[in-house]
PARO-333721 format. One record per residue: residue number from 1; residue in one letter; x, y, z of N, C-alpha, C, O, CB in turn. Coordinates in steps of 0.001 Angstrom, whole numbers. Glycine has a CB too. Layout:
{pos = NUM | code = A | nc1 = X | nc2 = Y | nc3 = Z | cac1 = X | cac2 = Y | cac3 = Z | cc1 = X | cc2 = Y | cc3 = Z | oc1 = X | oc2 = Y | oc3 = Z | cbc1 = X | cbc2 = Y | cbc3 = Z}
...
//
This chain:
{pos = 1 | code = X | nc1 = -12902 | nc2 = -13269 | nc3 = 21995 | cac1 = -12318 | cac2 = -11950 | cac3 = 21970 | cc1 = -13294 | cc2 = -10965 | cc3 = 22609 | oc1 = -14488 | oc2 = -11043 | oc3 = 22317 | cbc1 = -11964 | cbc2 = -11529 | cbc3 = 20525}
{pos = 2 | code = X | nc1 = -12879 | nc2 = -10102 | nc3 = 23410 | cac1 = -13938 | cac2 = -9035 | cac3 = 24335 | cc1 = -13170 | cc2 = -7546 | cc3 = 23804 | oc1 = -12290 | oc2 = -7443 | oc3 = 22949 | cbc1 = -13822 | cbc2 = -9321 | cbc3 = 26544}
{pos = 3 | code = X | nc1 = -13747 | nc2 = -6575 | nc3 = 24524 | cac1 = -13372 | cac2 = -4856 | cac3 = 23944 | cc1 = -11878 | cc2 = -5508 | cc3 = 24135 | oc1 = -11335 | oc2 = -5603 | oc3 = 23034 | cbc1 = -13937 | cbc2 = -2979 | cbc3 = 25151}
{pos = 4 | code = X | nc1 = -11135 | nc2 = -5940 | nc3 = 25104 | cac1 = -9616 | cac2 = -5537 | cac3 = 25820 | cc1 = -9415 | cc2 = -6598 | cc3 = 24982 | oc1 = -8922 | oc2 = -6046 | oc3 = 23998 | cbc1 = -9107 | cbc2 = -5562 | cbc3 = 27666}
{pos = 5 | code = X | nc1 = -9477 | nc2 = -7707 | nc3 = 24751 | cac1 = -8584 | cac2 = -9046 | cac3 = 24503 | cc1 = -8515 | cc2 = -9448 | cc3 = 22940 | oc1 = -9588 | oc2 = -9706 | oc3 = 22395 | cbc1 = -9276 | cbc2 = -10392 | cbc3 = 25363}
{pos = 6 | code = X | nc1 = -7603 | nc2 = -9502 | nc3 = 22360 | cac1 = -7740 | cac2 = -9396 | cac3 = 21216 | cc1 = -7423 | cc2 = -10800 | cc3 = 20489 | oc1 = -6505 | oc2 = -11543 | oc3 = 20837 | cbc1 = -7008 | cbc2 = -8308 | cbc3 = 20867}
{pos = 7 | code = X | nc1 = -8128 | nc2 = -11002 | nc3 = 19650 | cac1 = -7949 | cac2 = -12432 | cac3 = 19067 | cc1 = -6708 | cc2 = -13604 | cc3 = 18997 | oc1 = -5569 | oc2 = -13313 | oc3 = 18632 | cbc1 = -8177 | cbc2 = -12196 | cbc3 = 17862}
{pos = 8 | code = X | nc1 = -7101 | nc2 = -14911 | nc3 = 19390 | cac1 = -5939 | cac2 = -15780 | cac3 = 19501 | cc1 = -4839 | cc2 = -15644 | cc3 = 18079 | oc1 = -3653 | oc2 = -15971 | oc3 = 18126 | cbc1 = -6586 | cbc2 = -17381 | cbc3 = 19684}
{pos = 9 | code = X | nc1 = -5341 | nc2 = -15247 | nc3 = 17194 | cac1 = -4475 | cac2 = -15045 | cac3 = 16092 | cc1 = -3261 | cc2 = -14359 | cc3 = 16512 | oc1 = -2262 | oc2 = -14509 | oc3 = 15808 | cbc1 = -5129 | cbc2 = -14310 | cbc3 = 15036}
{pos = 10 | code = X | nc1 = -3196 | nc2 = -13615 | nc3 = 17574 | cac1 = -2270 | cac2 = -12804 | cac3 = 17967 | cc1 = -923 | cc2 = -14258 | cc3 = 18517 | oc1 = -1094 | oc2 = -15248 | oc3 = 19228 | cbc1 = -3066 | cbc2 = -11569 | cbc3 = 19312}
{pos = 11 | code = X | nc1 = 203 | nc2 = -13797 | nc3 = 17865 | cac1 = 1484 | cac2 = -14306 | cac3 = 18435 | cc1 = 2008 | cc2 = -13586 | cc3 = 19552 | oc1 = 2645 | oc2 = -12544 | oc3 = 19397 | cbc1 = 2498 | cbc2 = -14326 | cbc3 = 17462}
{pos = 12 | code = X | nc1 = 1718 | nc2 = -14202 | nc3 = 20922 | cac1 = 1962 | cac2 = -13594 | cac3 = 21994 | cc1 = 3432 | cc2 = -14476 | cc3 = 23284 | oc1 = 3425 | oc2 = -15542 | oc3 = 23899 | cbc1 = 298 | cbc2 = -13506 | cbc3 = 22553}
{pos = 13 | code = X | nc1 = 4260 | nc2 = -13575 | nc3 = 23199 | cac1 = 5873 | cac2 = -14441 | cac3 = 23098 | cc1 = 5933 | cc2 = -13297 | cc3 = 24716 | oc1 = 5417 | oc2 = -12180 | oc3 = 24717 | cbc1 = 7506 | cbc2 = -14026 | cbc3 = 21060}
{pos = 14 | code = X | nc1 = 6808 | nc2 = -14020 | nc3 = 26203 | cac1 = 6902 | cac2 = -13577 | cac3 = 27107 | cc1 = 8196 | cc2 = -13069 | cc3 = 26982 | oc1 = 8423 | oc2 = -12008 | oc3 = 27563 | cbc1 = 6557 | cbc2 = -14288 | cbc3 = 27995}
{pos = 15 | code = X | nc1 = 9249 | nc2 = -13693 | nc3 = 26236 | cac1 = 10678 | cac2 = -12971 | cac3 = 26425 | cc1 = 11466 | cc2 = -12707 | cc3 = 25441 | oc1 = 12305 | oc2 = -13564 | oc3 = 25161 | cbc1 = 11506 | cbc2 = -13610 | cbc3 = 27175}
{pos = 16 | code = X | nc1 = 11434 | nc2 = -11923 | nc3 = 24944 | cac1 = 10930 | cac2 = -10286 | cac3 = 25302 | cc1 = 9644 | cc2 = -10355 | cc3 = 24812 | oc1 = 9250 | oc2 = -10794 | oc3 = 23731 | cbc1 = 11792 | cbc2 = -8906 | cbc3 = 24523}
{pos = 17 | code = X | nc1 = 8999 | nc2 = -9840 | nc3 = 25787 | cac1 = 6938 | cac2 = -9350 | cac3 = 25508 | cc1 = 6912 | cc2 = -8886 | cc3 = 24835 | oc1 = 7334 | oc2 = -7730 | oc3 = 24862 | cbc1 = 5899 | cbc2 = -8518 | cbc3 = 26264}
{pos = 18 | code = X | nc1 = 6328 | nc2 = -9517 | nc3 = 23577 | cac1 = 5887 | cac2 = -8915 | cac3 = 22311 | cc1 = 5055 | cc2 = -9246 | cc3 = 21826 | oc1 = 5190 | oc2 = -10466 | oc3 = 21927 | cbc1 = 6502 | cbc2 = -8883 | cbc3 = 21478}
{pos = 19 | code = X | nc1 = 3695 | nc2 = -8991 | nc3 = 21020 | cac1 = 2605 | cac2 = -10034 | cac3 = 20088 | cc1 = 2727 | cc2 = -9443 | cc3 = 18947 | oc1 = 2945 | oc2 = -8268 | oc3 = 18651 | cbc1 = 906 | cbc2 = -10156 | cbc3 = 20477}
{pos = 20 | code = X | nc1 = 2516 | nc2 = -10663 | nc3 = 18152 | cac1 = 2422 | cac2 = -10471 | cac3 = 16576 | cc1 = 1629 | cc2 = -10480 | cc3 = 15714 | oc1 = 1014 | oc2 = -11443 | oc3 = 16172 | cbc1 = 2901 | cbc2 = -11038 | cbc3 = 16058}
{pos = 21 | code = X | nc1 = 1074 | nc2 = -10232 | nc3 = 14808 | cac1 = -344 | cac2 = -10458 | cac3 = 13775 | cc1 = -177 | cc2 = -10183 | cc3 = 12504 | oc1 = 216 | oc2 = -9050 | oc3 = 12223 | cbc1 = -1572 | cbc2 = -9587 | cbc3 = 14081}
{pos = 22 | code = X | nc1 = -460 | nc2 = -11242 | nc3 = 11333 | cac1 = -299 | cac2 = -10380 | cac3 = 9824 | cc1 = -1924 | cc2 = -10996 | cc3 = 9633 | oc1 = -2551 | oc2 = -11982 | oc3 = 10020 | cbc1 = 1308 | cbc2 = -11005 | cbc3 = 8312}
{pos = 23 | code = X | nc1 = -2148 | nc2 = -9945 | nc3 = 8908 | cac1 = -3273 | cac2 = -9803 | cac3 = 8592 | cc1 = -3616 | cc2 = -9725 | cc3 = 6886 | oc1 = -2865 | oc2 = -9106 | oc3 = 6134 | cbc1 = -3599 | cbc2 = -8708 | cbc3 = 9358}
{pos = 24 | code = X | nc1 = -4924 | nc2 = -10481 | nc3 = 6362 | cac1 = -4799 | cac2 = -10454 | cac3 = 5119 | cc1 = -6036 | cc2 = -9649 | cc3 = 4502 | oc1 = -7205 | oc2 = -9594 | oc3 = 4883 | cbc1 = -4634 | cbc2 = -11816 | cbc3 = 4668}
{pos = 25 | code = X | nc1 = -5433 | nc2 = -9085 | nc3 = 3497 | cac1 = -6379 | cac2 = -8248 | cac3 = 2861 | cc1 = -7100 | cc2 = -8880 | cc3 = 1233 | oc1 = -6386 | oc2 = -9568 | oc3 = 504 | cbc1 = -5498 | cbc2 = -6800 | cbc3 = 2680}
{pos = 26 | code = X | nc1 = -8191 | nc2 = -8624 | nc3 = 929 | cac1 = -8622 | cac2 = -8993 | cac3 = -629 | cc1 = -7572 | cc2 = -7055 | cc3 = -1791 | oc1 = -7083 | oc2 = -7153 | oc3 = -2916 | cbc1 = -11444 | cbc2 = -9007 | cbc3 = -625}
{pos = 27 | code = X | nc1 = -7588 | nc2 = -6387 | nc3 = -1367 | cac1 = -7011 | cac2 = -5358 | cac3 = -2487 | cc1 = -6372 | cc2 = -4586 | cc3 = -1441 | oc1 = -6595 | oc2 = -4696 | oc3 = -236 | cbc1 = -8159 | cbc2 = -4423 | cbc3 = -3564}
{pos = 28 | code = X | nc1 = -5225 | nc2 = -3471 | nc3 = -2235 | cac1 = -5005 | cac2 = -2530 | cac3 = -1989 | cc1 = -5752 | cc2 = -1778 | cc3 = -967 | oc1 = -5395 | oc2 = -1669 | oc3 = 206 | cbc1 = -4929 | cbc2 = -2164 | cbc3 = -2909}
{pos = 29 | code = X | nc1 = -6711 | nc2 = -1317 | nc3 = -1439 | cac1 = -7468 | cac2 = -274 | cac3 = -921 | cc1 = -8067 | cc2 = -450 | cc3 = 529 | oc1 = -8507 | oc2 = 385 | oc3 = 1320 | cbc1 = -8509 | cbc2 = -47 | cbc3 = -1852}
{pos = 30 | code = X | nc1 = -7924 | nc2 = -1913 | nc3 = 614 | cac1 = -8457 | cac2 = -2754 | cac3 = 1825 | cc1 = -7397 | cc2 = -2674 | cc3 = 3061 | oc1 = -7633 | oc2 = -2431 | oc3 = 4245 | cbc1 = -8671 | cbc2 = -4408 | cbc3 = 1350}
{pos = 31 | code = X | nc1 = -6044 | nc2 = -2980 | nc3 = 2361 | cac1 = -4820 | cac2 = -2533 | cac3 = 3205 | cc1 = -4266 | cc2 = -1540 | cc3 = 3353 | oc1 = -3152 | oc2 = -1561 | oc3 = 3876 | cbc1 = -3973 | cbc2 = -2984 | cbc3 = 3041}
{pos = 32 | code = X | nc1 = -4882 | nc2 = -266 | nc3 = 2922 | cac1 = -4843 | cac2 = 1036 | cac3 = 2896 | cc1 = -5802 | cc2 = 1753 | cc3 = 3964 | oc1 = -5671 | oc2 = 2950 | oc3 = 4219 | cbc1 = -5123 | cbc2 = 1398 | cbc3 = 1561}
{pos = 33 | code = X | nc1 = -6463 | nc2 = 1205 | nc3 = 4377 | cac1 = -7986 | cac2 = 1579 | cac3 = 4761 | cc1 = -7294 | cc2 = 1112 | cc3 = 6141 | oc1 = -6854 | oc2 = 1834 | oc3 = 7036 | cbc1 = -9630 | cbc2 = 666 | cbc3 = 3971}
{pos = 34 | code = X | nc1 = -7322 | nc2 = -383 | nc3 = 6062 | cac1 = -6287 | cac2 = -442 | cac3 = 7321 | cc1 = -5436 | cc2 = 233 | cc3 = 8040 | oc1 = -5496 | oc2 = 645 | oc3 = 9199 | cbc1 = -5638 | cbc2 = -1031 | cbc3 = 7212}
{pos = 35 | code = X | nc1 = -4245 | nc2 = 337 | nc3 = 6834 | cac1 = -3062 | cac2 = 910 | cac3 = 7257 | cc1 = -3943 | cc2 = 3132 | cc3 = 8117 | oc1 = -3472 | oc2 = 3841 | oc3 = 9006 | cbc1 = -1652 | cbc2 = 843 | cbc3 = 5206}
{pos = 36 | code = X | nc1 = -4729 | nc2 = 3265 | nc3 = 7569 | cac1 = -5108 | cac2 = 4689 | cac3 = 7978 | cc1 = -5860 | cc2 = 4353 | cc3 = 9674 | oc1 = -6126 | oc2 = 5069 | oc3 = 10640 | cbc1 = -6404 | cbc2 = 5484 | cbc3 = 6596}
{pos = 37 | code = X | nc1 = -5939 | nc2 = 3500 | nc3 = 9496 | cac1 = -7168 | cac2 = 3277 | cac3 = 10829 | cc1 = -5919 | cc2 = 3061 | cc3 = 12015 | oc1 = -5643 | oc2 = 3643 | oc3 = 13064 | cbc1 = -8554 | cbc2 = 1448 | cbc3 = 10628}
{pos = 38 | code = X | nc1 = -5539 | nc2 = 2319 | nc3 = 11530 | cac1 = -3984 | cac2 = 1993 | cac3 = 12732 | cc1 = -3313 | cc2 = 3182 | cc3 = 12883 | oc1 = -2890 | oc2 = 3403 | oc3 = 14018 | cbc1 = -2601 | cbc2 = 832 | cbc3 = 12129}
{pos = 39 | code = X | nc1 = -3084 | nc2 = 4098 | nc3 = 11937 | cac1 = -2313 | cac2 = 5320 | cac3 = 12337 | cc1 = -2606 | cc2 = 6199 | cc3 = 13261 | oc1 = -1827 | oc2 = 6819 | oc3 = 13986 | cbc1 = -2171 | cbc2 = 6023 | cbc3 = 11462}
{pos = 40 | code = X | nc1 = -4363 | nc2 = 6260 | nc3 = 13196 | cac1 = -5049 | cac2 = 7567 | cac3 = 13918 | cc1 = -5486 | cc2 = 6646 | cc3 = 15253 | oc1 = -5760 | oc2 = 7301 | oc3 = 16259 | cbc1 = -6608 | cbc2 = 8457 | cbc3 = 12905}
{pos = 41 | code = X | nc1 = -5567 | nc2 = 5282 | nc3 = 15343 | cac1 = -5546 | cac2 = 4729 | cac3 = 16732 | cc1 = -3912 | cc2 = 5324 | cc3 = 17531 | oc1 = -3668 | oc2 = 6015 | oc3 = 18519 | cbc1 = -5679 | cbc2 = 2781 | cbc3 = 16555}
{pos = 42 | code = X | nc1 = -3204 | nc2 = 4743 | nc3 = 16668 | cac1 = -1886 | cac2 = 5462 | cac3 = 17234 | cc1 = -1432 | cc2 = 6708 | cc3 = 17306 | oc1 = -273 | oc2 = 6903 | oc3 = 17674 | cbc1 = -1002 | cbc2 = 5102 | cbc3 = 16751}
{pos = 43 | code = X | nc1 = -2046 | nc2 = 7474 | nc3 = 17058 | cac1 = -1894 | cac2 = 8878 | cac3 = 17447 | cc1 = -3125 | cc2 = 9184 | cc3 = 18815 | oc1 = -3010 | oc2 = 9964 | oc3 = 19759 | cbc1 = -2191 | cbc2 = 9909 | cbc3 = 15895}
{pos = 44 | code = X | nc1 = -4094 | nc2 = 8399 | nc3 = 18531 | cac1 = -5285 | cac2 = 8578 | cac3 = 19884 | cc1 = -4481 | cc2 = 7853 | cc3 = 21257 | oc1 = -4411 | oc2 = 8383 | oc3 = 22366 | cbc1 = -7112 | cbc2 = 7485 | cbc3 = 19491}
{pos = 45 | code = X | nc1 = -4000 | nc2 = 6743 | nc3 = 20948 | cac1 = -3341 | cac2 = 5948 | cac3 = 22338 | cc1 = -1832 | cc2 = 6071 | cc3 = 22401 | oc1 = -1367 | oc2 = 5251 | oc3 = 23194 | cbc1 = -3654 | cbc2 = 4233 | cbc3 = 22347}
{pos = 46 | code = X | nc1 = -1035 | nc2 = 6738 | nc3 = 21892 | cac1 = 57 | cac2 = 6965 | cac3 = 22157 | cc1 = 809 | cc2 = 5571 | cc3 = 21701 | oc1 = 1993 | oc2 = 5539 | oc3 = 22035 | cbc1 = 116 | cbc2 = 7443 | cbc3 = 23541}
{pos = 47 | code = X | nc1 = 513 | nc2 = 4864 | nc3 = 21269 | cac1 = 969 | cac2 = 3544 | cac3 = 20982 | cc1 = 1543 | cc2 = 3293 | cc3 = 19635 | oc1 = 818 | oc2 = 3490 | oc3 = 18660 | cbc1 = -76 | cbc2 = 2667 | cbc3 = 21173}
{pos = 48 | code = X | nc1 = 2642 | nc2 = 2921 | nc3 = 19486 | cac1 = 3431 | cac2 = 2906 | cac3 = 17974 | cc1 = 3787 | cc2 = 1721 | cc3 = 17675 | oc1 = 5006 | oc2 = 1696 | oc3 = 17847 | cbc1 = 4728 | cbc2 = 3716 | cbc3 = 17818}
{pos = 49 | code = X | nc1 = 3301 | nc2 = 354 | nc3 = 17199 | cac1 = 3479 | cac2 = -613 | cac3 = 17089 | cc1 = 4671 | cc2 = -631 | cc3 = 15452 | oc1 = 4587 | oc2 = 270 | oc3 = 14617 | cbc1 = 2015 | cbc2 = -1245 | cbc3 = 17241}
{pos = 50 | code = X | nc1 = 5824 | nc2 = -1990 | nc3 = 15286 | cac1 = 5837 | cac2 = -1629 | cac3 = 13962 | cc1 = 4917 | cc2 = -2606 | cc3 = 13300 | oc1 = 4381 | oc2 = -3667 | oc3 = 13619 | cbc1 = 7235 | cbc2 = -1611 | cbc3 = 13381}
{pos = 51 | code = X | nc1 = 4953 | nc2 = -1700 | nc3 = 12081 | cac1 = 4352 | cac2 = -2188 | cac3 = 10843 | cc1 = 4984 | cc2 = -2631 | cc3 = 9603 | oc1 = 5789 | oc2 = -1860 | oc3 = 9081 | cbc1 = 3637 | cbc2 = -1335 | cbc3 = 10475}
{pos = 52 | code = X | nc1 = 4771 | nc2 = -3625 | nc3 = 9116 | cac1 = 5235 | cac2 = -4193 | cac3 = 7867 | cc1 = 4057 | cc2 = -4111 | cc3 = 6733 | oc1 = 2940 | oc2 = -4406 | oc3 = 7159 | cbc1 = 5700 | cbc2 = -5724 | cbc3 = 8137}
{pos = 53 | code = X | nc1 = 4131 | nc2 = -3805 | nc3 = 5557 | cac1 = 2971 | cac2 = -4346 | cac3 = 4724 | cc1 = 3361 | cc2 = -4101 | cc3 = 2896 | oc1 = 4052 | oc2 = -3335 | oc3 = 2224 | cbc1 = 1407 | cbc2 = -3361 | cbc3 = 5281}
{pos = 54 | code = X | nc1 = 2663 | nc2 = -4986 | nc3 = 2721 | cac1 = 2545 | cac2 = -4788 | cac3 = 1244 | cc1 = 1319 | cc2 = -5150 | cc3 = 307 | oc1 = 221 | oc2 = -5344 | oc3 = 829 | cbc1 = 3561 | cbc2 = -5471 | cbc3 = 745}
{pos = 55 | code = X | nc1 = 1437 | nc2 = -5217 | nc3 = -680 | cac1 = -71 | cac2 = -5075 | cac3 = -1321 | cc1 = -1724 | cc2 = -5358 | cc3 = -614 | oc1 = -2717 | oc2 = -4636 | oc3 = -699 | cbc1 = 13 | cbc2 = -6079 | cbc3 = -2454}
{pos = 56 | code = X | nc1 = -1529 | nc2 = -6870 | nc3 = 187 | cac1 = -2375 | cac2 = -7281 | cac3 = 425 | cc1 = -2200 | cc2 = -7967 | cc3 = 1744 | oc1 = -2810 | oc2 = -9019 | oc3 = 1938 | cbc1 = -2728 | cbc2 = -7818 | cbc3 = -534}
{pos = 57 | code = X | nc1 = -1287 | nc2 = -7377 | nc3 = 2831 | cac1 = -870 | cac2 = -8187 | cac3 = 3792 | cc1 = -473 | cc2 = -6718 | cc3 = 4949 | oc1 = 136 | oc2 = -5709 | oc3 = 4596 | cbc1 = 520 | cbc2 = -9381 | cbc3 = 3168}
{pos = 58 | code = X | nc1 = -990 | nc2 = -6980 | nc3 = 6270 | cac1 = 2 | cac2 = -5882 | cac3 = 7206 | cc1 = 342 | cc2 = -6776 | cc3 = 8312 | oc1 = -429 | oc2 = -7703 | oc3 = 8561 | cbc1 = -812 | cbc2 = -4321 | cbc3 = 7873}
{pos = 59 | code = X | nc1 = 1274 | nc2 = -6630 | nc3 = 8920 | cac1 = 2246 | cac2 = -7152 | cac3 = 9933 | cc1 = 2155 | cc2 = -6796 | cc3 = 10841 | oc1 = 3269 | oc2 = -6328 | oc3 = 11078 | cbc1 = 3333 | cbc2 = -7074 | cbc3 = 9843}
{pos = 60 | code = X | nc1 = 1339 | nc2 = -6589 | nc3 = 11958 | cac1 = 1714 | cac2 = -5733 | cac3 = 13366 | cc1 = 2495 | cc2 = -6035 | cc3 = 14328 | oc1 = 2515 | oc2 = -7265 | oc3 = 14336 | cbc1 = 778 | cbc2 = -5514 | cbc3 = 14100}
{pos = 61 | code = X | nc1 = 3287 | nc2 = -5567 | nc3 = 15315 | cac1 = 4210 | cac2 = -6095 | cac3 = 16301 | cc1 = 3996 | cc2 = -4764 | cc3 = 17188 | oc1 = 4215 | oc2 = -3559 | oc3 = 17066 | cbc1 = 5888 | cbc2 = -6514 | cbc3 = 15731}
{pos = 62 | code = X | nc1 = 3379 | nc2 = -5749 | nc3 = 18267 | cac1 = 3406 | cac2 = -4656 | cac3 = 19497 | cc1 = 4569 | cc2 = -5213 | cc3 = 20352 | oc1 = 4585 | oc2 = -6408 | oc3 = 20646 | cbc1 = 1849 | cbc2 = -4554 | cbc3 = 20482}
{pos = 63 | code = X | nc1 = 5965 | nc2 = -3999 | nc3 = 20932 | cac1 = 6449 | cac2 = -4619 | cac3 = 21558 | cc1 = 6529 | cc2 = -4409 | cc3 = 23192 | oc1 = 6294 | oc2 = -3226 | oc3 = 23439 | cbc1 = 7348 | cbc2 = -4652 | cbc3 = 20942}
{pos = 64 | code = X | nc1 = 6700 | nc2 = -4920 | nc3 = 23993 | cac1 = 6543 | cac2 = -4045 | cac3 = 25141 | cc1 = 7483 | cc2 = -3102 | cc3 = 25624 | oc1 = 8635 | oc2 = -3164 | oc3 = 25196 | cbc1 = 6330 | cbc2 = -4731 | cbc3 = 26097}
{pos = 65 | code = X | nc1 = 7088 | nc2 = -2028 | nc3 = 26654 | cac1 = 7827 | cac2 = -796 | cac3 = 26890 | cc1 = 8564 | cc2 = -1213 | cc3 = 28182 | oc1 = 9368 | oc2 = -404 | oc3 = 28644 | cbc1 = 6864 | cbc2 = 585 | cbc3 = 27034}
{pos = 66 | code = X | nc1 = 8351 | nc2 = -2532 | nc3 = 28887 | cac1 = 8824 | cac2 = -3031 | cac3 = 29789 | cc1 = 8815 | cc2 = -4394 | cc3 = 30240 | oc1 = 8810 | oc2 = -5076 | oc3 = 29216 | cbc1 = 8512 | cbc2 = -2450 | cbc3 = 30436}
{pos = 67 | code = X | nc1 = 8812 | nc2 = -5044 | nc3 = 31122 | cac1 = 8549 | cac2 = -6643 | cac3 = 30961 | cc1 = 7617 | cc2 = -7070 | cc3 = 30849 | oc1 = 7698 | oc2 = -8237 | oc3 = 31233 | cbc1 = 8841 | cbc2 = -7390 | cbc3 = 31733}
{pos = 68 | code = X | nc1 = 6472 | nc2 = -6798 | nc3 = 30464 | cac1 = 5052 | cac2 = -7422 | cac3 = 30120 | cc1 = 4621 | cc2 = -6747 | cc3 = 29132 | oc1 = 5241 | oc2 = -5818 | oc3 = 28615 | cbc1 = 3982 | cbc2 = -7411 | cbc3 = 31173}
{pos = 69 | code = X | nc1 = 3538 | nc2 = -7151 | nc3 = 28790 | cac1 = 2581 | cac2 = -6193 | cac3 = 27784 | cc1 = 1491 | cc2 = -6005 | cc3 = 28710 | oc1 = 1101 | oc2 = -6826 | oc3 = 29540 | cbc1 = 2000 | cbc2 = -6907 | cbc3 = 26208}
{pos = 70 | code = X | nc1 = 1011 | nc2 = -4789 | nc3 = 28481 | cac1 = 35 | cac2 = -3737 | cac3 = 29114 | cc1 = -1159 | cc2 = -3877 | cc3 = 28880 | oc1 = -1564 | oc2 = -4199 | oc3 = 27763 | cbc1 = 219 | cbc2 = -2491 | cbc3 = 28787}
{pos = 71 | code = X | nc1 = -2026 | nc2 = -3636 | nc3 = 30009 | cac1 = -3509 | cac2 = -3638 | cac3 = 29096 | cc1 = -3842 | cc2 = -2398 | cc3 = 27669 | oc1 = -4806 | oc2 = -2475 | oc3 = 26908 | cbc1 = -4833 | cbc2 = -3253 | cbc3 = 30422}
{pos = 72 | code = X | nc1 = -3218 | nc2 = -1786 | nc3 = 27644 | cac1 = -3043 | cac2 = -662 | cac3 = 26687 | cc1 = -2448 | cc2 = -1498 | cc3 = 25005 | oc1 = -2771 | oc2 = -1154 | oc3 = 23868 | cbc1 = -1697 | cbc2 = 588 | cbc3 = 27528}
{pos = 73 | code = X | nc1 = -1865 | nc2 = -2216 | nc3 = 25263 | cac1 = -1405 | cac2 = -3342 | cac3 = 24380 | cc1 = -2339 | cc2 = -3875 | cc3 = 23709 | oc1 = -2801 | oc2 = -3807 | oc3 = 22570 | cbc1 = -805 | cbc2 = -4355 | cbc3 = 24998}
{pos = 74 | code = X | nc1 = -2602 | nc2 = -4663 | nc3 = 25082 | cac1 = -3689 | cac2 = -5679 | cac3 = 24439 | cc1 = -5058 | cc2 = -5009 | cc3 = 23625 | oc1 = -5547 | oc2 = -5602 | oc3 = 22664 | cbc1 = -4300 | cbc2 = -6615 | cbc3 = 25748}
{pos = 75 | code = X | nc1 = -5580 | nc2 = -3780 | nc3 = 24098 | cac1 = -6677 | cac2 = -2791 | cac3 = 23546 | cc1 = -6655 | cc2 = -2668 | cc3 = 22406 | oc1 = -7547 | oc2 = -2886 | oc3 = 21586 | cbc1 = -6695 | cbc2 = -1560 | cbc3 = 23939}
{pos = 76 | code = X | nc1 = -4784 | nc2 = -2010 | nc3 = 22155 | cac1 = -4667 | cac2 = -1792 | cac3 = 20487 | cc1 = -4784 | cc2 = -2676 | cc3 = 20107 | oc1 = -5145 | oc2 = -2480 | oc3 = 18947 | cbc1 = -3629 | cbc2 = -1329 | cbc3 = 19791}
{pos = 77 | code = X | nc1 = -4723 | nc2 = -3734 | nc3 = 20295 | cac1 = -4533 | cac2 = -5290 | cac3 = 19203 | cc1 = -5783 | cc2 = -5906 | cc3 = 19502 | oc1 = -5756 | oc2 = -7042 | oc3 = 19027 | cbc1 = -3087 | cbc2 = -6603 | cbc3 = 19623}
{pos = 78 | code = X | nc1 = -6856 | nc2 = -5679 | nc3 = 20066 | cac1 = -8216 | cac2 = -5737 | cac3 = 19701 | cc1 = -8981 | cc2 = -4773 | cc3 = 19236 | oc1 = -10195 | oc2 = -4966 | oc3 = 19300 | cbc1 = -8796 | cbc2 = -6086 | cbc3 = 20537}
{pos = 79 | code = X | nc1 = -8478 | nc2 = -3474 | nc3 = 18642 | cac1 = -8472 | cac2 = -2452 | cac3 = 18330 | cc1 = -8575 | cc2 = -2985 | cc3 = 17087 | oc1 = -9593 | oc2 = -3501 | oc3 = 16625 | cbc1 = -7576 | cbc2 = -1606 | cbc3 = 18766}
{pos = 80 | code = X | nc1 = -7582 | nc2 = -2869 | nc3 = 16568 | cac1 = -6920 | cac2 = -3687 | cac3 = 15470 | cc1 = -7528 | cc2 = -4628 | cc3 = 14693 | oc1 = -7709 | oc2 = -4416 | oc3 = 13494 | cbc1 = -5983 | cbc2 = -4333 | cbc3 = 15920}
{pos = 81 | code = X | nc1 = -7954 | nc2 = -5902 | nc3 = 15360 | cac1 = -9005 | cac2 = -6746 | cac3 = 15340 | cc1 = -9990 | cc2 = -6304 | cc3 = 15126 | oc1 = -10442 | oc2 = -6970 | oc3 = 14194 | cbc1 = -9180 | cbc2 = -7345 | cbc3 = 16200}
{pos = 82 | code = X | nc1 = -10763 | nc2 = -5470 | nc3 = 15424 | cac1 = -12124 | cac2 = -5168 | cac3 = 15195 | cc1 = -12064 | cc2 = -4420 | cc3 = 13767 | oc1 = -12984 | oc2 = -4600 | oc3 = 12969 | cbc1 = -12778 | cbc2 = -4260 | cbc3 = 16442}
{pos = 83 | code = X | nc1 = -10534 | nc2 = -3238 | nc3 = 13318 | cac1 = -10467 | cac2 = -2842 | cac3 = 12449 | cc1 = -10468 | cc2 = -3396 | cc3 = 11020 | oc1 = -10569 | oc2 = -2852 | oc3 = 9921 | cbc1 = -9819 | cbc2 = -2373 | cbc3 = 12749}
{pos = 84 | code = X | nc1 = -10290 | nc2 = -4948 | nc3 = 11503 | cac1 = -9842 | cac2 = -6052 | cac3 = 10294 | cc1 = -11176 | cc2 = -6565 | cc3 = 10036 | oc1 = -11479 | oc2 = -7239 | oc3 = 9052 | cbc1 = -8671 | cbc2 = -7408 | cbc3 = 10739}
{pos = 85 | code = X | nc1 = -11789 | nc2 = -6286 | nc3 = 10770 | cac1 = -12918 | cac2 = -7441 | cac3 = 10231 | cc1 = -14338 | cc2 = -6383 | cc3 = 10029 | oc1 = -15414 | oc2 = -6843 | oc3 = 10410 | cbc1 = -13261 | cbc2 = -8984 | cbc3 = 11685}
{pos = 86 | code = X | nc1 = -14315 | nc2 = -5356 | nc3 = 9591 | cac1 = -14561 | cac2 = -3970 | cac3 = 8753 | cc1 = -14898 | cc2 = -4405 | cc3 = 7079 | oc1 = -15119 | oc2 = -3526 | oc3 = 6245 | cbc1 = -12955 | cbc2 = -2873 | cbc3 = 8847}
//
């Protein structure tokens, strides 16, 4: 994994371009901490992935805005990655 490329954990599907990731947390507060860090990336990069989550688990799905995924994509979801392992 480098700054742009974000970990093979990522479910990365060509039709329709989309990658996927759930991610696991030990508490609450851990997937909270998360869930805040992803918000204010997405307000910095314009990027709105959805999100799923519950106690101890978040879901990301980046989907694409056109037929590929973007290097802007891939950033957040090593973004992301780096945020998880915090």
């Amino acid at each position: 994994m480098t700054a742009t490329q974000p970990s093979s954990a990522w479910n990365v599907q060509q039709r329709p371009a989309a990658m996927t990731r759930r991610y696991e947390f030990a508490s609450y507060a851990e997937t909270r901490t998360f869930l805040d860090q992803l918000a204010a990336l997405s307000e910095r990069t314009g990027l709105h992935p959805n999100l799923n989550f519950a106690r101890n688990h978040v879901s990301v799905s980046i989907n694409a805005e056109g037929d590929a995924l973007t290097d802007a994509d891939y950033a957040y979801a090593a973004e992301a990655d780096a945020f998880a392992q915090q």
